[in-house]
C-alpha positions in Angstrom: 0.0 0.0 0.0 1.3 3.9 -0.6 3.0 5.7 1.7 0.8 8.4 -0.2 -2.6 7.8 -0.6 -6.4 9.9 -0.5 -8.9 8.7 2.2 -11.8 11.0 2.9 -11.2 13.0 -0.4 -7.7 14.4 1.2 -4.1 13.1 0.4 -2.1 11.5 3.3 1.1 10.7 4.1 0.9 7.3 6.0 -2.0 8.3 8.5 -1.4 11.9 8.5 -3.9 14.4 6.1 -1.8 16.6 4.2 -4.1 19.1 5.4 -3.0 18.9 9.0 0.5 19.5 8.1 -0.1 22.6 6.4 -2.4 23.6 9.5 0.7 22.7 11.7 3.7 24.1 9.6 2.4 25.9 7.3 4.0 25.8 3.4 6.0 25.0 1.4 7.0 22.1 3.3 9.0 18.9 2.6 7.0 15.7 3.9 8.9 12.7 4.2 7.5 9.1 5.1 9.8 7.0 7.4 8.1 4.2 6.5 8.9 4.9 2.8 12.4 5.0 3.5 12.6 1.4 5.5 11.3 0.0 2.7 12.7 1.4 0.4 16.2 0.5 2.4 14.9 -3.0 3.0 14.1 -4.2 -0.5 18.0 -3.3 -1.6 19.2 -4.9 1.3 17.0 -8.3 1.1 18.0 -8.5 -2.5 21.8 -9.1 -1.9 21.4 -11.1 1.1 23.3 -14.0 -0.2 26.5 -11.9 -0.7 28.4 -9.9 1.7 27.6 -6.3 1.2 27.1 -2.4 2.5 24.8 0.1 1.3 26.4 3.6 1.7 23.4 6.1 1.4 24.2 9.1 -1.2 23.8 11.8 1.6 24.0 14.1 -1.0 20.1 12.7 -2.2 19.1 14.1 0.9 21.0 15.0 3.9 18.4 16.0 7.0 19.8 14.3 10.4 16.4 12.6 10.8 16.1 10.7 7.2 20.5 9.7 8.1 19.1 9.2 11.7 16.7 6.3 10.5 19.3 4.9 8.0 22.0 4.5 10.4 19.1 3.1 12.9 19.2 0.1 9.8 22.7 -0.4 9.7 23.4 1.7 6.4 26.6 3.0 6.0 27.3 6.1 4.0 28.9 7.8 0.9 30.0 10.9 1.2 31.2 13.8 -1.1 32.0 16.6 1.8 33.4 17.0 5.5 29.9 18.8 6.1 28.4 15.5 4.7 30.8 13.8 7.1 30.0 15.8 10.1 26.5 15.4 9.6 26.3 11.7 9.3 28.6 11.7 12.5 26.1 14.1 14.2 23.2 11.1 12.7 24.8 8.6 14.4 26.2 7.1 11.6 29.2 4.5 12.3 32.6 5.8 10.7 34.1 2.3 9.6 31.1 2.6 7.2 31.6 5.8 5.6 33.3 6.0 2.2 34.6 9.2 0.7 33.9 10.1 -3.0 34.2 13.6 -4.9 36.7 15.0 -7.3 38.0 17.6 -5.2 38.4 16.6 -1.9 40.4 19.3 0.3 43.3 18.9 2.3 41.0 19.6 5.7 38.5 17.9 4.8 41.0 14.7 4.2 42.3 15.2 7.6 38.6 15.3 9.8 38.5 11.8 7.9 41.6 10.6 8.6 40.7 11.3 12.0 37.6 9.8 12.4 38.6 6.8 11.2 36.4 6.3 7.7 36.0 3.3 5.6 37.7 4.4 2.3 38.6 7.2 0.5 37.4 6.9 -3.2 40.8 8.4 -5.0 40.4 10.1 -8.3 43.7 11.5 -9.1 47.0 10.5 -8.4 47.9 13.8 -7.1 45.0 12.9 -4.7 47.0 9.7 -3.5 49.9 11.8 -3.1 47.7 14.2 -0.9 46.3 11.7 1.4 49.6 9.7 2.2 51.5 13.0 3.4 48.5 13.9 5.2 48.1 10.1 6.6 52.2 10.1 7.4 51.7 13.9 9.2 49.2 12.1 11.6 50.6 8.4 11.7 47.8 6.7 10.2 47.1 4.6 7.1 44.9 5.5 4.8 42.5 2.7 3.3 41.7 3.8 -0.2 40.0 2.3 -3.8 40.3 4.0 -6.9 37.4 5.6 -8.5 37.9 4.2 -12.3 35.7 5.9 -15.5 34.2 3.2 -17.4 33.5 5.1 -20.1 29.8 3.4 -20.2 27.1 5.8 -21.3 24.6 5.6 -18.4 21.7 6.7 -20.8 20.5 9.3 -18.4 20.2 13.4 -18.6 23.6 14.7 -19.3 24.2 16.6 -16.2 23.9 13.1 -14.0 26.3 10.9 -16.1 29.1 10.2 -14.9 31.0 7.3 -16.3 32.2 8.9 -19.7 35.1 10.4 -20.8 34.2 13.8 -20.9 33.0 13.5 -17.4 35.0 14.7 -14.6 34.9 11.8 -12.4 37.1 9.2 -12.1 40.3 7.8 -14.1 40.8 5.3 -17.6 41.7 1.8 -16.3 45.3 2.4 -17.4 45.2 5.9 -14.7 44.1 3.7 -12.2 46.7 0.4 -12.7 49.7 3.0 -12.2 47.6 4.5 -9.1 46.8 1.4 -7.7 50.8 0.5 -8.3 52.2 3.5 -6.2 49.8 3.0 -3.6 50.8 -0.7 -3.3 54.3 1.3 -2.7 53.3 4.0 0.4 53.5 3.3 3.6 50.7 5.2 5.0 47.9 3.7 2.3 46.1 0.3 2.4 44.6 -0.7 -1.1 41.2 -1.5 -0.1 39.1 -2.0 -3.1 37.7 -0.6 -6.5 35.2 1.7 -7.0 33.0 3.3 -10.2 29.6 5.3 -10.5 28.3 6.0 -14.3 24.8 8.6 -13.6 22.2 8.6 -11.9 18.4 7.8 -12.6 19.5 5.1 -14.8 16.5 2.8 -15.8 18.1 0.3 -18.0 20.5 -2.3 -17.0 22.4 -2.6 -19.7 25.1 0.1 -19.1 25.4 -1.4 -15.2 26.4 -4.8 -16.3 28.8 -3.2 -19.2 30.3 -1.2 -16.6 31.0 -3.6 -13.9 32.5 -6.1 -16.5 35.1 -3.6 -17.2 35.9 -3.4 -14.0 36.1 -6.8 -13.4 39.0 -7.4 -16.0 40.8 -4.5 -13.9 40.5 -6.5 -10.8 41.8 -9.9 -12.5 44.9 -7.4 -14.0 45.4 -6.2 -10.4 45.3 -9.9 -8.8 48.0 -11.3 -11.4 50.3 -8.1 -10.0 49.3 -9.3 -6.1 47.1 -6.6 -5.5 44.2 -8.2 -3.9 40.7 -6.4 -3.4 38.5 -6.7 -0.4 35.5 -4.7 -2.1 34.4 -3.5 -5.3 32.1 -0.6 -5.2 29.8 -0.4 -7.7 28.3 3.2 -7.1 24.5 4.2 -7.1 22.2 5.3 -9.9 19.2 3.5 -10.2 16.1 5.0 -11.0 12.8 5.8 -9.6 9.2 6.6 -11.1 8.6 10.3 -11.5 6.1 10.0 -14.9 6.1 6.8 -16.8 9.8 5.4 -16.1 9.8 1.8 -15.6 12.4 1.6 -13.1 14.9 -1.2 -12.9 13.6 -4.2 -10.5 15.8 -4.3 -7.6 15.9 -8.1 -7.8 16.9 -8.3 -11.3 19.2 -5.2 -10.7 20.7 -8.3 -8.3 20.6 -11.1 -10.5 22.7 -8.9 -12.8 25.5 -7.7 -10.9 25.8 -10.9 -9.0 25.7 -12.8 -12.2 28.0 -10.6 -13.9 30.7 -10.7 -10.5 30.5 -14.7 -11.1 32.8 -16.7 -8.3 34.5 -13.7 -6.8 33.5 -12.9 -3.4 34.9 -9.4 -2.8 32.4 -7.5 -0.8 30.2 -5.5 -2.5 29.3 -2.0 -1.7 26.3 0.1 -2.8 25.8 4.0 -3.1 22.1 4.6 -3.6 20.7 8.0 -2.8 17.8 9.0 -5.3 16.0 5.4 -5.0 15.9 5.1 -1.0 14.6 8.5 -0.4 13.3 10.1 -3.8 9.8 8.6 -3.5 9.9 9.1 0.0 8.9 12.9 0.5 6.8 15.8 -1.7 6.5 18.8 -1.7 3.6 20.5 -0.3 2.3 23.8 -1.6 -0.5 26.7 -1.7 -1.8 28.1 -4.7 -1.6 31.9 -4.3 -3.4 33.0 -7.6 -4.4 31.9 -10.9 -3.8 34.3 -13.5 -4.5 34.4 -17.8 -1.8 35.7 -20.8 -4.1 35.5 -23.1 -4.7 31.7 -23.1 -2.2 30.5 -21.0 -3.4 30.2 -17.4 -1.0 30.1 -14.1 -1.6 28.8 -11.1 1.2 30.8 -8.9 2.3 28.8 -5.7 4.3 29.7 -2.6 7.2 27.0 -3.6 9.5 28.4 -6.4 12.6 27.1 -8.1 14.7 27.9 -5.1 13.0 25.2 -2.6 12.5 22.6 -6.0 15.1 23.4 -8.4 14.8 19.8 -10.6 12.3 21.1 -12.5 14.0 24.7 -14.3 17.4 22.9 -14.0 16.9 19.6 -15.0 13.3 19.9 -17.2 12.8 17.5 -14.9 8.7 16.4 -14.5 7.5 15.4 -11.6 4.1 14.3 -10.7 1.7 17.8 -9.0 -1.7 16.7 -7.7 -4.4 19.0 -6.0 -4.1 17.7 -2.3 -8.3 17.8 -2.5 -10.0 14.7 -4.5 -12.8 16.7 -7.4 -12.7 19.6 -8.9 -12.7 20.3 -13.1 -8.7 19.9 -14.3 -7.6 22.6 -16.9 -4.7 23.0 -18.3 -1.8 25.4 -17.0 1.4 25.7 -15.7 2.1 26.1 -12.3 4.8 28.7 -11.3 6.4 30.4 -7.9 7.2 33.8 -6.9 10.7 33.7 -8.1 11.7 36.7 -10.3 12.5 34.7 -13.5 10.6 33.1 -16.1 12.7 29.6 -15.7 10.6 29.6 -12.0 8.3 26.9 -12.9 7.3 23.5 -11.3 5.3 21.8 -14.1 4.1 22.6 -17.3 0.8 22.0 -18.9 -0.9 20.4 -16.5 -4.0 19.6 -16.5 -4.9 20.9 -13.1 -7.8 22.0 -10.9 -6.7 24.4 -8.8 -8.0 27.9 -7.2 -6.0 30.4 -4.8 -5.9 29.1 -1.3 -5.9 25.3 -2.4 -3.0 22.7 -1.7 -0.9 21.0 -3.8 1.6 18.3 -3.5 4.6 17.6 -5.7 5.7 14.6 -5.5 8.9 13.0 -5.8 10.5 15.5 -4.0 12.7 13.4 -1.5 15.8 13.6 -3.3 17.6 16.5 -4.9 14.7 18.7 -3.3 15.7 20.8 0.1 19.1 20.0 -0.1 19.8 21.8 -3.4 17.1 24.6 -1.9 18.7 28.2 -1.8 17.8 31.5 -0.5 17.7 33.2 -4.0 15.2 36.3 -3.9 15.7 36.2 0.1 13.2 33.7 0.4 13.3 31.4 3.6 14.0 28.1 3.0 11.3 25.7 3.7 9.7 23.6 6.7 11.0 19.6 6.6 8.4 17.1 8.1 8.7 14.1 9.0 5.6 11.4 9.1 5.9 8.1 11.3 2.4 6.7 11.4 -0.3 9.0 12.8 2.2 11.6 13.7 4.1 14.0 12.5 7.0 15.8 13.6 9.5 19.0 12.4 12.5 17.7 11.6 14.3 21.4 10.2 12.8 24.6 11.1 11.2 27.0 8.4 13.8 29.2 8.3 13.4 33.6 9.4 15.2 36.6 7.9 17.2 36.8 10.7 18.5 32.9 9.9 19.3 34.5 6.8 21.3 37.6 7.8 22.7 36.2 10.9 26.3 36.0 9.0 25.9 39.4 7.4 27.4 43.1 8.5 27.2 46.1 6.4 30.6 48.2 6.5 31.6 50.1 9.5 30.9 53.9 9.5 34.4 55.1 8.5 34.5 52.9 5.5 31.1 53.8 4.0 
């Protein structure tokens, strides 16, 4: 049964009316379910119970303490791509020895706070990167357990601002990069080869491109065993897909049967980065309709949420599914916009919708890649985050003030004016 679902001609998250929540917290607000996200969690981790493994949540999906709270609470570990993402999965609760460290540009503090807490892995893309880390490690007398983060060069068959295994992407390095990286490292005293690691896009809904990838990879690991470089884990990255319109999203089983088929005999412990698919359908976006408004023919329906609290849809095109939060009403079509001075400050576009000023409205899809890529653009607050366990409800970030937004500001002192 839906997380999401009308009863008494009113949405509800689990057993709690939209309606109330809006009462409550007023809008625009992020709902998440916590049951969503256990199951969500659950499923992946049932379907690779017969081989050792670790899913590493993609904080960057979503990174509210209470949605790493009840990940950690199931024994996820973490990927991270920060030391703010780090100190918030620390603050979570989150266990260090399963945190691993992606991102092209790690800095040299950020390197260190890890080092220091004791992390997993470090995902290396660079040798300059290796170098880094091993001074670093040495300076504190520590090793550093590392993989390398190889580029497949797979075409993930996703929008090209979330693919990530090509060439002309900046992540990762070519197989033959990461045989003379893997060959220094076996050489430094402060680093410990720990495994392999890739990641080709995200909202990937075929599984074609994740077998090609990991087969790739797989030859690399056989190359590295015959030089007596031995892997404890391969890390086969995140990406799959979820249902925003009328994507047929990959079957988490089958996504199983693949990579396990495709990994054959080798046991090597297999680690997983999902963000988008554990927390994506999790949480929407709930809304007011503020006017409706004619150009001529084109109607608006002008909300309260705006591009900066849901950017997906003006950067990505991205479509995601906008219901009125009341069952009835005569749909027409329209596009529904926000406040935002720009004309790329749209949510959806012709939709049929019935809305009229004052009614609610719920975007859904909104758990991942929704508040965390919010911003205060137009000095607008950022929104309220809600969480829903049951027949509760309960705030889970603040709806931020003006003076949350200026607390870091001055203007210039009197003589320098």
């Amino acid at each position: 049964m839906s997380v999401f679902a009308s009863r008494n001609g009113s949405l509800h998250v689990e057993d709690v009316p939209l309606t109330d929540i809006a009462d409550e917290y007023g809008t625009p607000t992020f709902v998440y379910s916590k049951r969503a996200i256990i199951e969500a969690y659950t499923e992946f981790h049932q379907a690779f119970e017969r081989h050792p493994h670790l899913i590493c949540y993609a904080v960057k999906a979503n990174s509210n303490l209470a949605v790493l709270n009840i990940l950690a609470g199931l024994g996820a570990g973490f990927d991270i791509v920060s030391g703010g993402e780090l100190q918030r999965v620390l603050a979570a609760g989150g266990d260090p020895e399963k945190i691993v460290f992606s991102g092209v540009g790690k800095q040299h503090w950020e390197l260190s706070l890890a080092l220091k807490t004791g992390i997993s892995c470090f995902n290396l893309e660079s040798a300059e990167e290796l170098h880094l880390l091993n001074q670093i490690a040495a300076q504190l007398g520590v090793t550093a357990a590392v993989s390398v983060r190889v580029n497949p060069n797979v075409d993930a068959q996703t929008h090209p601002y979330i693919s990530t295994g090509l060439r002309e992407n900046k992540f990762g390095v070519s197989d033959s990069q990461a045989l003379q990286i893997y060959r220094q490292a076996h050489e430094m005293a402060h680093i410990a080869i720990k495994g392999i690691d890739f990641h080709i896009g995200s909202q990937i809904t075929e599984l074609s491109p994740f077998a090609d990838a990991l087969a790739r990879i797989l030859d690399l690991v056989d190359q590295l065993e015959k030089e007596d470089i031995t892997l404890a884990h391969i890390d086969v990255g995140g990406g799959l897909g979820i249902r925003y319109q009328d994507e047929a999203p990959i079957d988490v089983q089958e996504y199983a049967s693949c990579v396990l088929q495709t990994l054959g005999n080798r046991r090597q412990k297999l680690i997983f980065e999902p963000g988008r698919m554990l927390v994506g359908n999790a949480g929407l976006l709930l809304t007011q309709v503020l006017v409706t408004k004619h150009n001529g023919e084109k109607r608006f329906v002008v909300v309260d949420a705006a591009m900066n609290d849901l950017i997906r849809p003006a950067l990505y095109q991205a479509w995601q599914k906008i219901v009125n939060v009341a069952d009835g009403g005569n749909p027409s079509l329209c596009d529904v916009v926000g406040p935002v001075c720009e004309t790329g400050d749209f949510l959806a576009k012709d939709r049929n919708l019935d809305a009229s000023a004052g009614d609610l409205l719920a975007i859904h899809s909104s758990g991942a890649y929704g508040f965390v890529m919010s911003s205060n653009y137009n000095s607008r607050n950022r929104a309220c985050e809600v969480m829903v366990a049951g027949d509760q409800s309960f705030c889970v970030r603040q709806r931020e003030s003006f003076e949350d937004q200026v607390r870091l500001e001055t203007i210039l002192p009197n003589h320098l004016q």
